[in-house]
C-alpha positions in Angstrom: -27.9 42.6 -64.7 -24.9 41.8 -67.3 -23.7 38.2 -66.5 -20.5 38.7 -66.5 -20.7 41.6 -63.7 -21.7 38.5 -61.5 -21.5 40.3 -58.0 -23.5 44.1 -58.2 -24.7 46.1 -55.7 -28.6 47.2 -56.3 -27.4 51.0 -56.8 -25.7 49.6 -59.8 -21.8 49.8 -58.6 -19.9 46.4 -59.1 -18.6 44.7 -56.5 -14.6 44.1 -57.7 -12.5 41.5 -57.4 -10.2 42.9 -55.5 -12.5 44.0 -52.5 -13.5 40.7 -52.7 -10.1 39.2 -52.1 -9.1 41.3 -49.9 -12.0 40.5 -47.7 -11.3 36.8 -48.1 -7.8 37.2 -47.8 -8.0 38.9 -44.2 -11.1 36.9 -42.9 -9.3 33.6 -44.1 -5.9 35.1 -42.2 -8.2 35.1 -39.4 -9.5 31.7 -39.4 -6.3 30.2 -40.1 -4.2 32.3 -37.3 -7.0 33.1 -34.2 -10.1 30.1 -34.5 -8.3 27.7 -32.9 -11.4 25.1 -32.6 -12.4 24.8 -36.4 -10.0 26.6 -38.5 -10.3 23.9 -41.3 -14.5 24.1 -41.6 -14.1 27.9 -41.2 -11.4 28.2 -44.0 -13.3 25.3 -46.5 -16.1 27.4 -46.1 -14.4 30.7 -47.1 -12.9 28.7 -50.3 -16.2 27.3 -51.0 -17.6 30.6 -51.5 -13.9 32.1 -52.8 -14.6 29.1 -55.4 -18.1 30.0 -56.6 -17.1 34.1 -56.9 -13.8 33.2 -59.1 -16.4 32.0 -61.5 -18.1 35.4 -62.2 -15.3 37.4 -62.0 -12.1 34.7 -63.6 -12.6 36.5 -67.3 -12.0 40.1 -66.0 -8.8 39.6 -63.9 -5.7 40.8 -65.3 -2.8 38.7 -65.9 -1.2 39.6 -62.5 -4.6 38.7 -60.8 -4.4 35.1 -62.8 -0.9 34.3 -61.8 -2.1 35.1 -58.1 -5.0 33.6 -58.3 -2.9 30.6 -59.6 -0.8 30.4 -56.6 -3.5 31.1 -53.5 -5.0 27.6 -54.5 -1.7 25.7 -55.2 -0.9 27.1 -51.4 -4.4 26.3 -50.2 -3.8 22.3 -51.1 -0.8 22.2 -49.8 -1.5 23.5 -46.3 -5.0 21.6 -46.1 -3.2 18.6 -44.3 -1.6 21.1 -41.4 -5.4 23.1 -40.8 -7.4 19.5 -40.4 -4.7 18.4 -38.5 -5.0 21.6 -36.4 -9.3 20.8 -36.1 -8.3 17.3 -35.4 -6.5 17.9 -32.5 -8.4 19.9 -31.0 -11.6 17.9 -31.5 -10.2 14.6 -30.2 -9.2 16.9 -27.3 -12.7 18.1 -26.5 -11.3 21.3 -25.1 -13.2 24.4 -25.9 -10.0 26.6 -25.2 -6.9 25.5 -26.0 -4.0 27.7 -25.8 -2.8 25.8 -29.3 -3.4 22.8 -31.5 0.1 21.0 -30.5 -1.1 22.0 -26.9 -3.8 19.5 -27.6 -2.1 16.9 -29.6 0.3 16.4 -27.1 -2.3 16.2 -24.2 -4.4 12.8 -25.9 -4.0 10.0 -24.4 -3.1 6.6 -25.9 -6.9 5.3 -26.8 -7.6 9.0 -28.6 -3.5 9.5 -29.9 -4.2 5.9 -32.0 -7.7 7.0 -33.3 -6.1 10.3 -34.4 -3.5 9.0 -36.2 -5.8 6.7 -37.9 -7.9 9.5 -39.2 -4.9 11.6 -40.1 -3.7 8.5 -42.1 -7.3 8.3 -43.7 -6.9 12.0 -44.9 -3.6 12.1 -45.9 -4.2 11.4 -49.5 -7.0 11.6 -51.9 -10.0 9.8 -50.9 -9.7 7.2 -53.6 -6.6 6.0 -52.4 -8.1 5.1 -49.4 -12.2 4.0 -50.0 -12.7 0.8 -49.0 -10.6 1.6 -45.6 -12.5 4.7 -45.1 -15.9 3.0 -45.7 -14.6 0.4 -43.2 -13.7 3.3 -40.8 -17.1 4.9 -40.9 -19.0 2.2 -40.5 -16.8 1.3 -37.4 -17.2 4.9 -35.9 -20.6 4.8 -35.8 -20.3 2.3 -33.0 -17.0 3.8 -31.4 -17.5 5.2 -28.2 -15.1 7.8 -29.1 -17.1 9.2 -31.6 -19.8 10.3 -29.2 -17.3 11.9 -26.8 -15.4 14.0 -29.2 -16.0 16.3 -32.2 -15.0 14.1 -34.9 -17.3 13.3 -37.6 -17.2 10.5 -39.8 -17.4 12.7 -43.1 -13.8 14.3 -42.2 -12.2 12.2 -44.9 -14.5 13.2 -47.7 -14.9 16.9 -46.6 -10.9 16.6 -46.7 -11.1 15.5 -50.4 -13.9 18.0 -50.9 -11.7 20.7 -50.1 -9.1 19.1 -52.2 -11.3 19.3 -55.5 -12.2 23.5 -54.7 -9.0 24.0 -55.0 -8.1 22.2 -58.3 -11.3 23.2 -60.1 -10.1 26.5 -59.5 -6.4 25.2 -60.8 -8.0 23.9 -63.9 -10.4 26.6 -64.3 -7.6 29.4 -64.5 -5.4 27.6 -67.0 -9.0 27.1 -69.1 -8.7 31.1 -68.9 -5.0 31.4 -70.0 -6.0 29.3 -72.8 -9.0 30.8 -73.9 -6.8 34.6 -74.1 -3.9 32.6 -75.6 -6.0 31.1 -78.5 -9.1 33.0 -78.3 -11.0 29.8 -77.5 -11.8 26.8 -75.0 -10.0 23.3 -75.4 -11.9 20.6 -76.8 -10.1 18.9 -74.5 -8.3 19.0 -70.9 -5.3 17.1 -72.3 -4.0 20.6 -74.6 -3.7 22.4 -71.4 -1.0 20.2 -70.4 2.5 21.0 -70.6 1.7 24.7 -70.9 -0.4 25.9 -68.5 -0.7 22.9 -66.0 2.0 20.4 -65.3 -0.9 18.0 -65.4 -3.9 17.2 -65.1 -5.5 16.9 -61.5 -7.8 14.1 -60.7 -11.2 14.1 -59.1 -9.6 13.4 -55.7 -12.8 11.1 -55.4 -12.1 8.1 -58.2 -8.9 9.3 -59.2 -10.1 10.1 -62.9 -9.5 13.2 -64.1 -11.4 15.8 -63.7 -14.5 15.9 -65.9 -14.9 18.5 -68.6 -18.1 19.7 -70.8 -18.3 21.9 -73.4 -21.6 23.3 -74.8 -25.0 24.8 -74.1 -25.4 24.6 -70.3 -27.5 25.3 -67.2 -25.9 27.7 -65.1 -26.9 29.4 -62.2 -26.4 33.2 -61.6 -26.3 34.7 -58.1 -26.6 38.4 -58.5 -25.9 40.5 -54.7 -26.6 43.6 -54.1 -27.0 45.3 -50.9 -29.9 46.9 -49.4 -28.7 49.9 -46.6 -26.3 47.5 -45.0 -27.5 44.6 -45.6 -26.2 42.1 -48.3 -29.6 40.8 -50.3 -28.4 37.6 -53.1 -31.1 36.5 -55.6 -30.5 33.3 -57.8 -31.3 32.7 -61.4 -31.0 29.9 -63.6 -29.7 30.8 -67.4 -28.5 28.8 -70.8 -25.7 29.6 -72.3 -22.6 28.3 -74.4 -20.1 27.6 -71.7 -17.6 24.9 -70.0 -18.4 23.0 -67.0 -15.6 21.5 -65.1 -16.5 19.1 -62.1 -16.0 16.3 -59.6 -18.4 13.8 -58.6 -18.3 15.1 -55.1 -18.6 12.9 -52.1 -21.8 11.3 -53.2 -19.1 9.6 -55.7 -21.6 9.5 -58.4 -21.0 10.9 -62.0 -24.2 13.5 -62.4 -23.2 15.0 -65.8 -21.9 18.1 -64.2 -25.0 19.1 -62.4 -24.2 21.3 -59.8 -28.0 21.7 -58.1 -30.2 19.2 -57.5 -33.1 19.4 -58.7 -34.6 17.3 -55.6 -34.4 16.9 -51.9 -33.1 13.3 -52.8 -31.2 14.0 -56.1 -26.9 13.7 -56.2 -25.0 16.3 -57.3 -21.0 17.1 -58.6 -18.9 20.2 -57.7 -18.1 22.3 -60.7 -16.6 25.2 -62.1 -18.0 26.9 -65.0 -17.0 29.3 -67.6 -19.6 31.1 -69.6 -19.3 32.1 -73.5 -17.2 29.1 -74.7 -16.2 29.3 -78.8 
């Protein structure tokens, strides 16, 4: 199958972009509106996939499509704080049912309103702001009674940032599009996107650098779905080609060159966004 198609259905129709969003669009409505228990794992996990489709479909969206695209993940940052917050709640709760997250905020006492707020301090900014206090913290909550009595894990502050780097790869990785149809070619470097297409330049909310950029041959991996009666059947593949790689060290916080797979049970590995058929 063609590797730009990315998504096909085994009778040969193409899946489009916009069915795609528009299933996304009303499943994440969903999640964000009705699951009032884990709307922020529910809606990171939408994104996450949201993320890894963008790449196979990014250079066939119109203009219109860009600008949109553009906007859902400038939006999806800036709510992230209100859905954990939302999860939080209702986790230091421990109420299966709630009838709504400031329902349950309001209903902690004073031992489970002080660890909240910790957390919520913890995530309010990118993890690198915070790392040796969040190391502190999760070493700490291990032994914390609390954290055996409600839902709170003690990888909220880096699944927090996680979320936070899906969204700017997917920042980055449009305005590497706008610039590739503007000049007919990739930047050797991040820095010429700025003032034009990004204000500036987000960093890896990990370390604080910014985000890492590769230009070249590269490994990528190609999921081709296709569907099977009415079943959805996906089938991975690795290929080479001339490309870019954004990425972000991810919460392992170590620099793997852009590998996006490991190899190994044991191996690291960063979160990237990748563009194939650089110039």
């Amino acid at each position: 199958m063609p590797l730009d198609a990315g998504l096909r259905r085994r009778r040969g129709e193409t899946v489009t972009w916009g069915e795609f969003q528009n299933r996304f669009d009303r499943i994440r409505a969903y999640c964000f509106r009705e699951n009032r228990n884990e709307p922020f794992f529910s809606c990171r996990s939408l994104d996450g996939m949201r993320l890894a489709a963008l790449e196979s479909f990014l250079p066939g969206l119109t203009g219109r499509e860009l600008a949109a695209e553009k906007a859902y993940w400038i939006a999806a940052e800036e709510e992230l704080l209100l859905l954990t917050r939302r999860q939080l709640a209702c986790d230091f709760a421990r109420f299966d049912q709630v009838p709504d997250w400031k329902w349950a905020e309001s209903s902690l006492r004073i031992w489970r309103w002080s660890a909240y707020r910790r957390v919520l301090a913890l995530i309010g900014s990118d993890y690198f702001r915070h790392a040796g206090e969040i190391e502190a913290w999760k070493e700490e909550w291990k032994h914390d009674l609390l954290s055996f009595c409600s839902g709170v894990s003690s990888e909220c502050p880096g699944g927090v940032s996680l979320y936070r780097t899906f969204c700017r790869l997917a920042r980055t990785g449009i305005a590497l599009e706008e610039f590739r149809r503007k000049h007919g070619r990739f930047p050797e470097e991040l820095e010429e996107l700025v003032p034009e297409f990004l204000p500036e330049l987000p960093p890896d909310p990990f370390d604080g650098a910014p985000l890492r950029y590769r230009k070249g041959p590269l490994e990528f991996r190609v999921v081709d779905i296709g569907r099977e009666g009415t079943e959805f059947r996906a089938a991975g593949r690795i290929v080479r080609r001339d490309g870019v790689r954004l990425y972000g060290i991810g919460r392992d916080r170590v620099d793997d060159g852009g590998r996006n797979r490991p190899r190994h049970r044991k191996d690291t590995a960063d979160v990237s966004f990748s563009l194939i058929g650089a110039k």
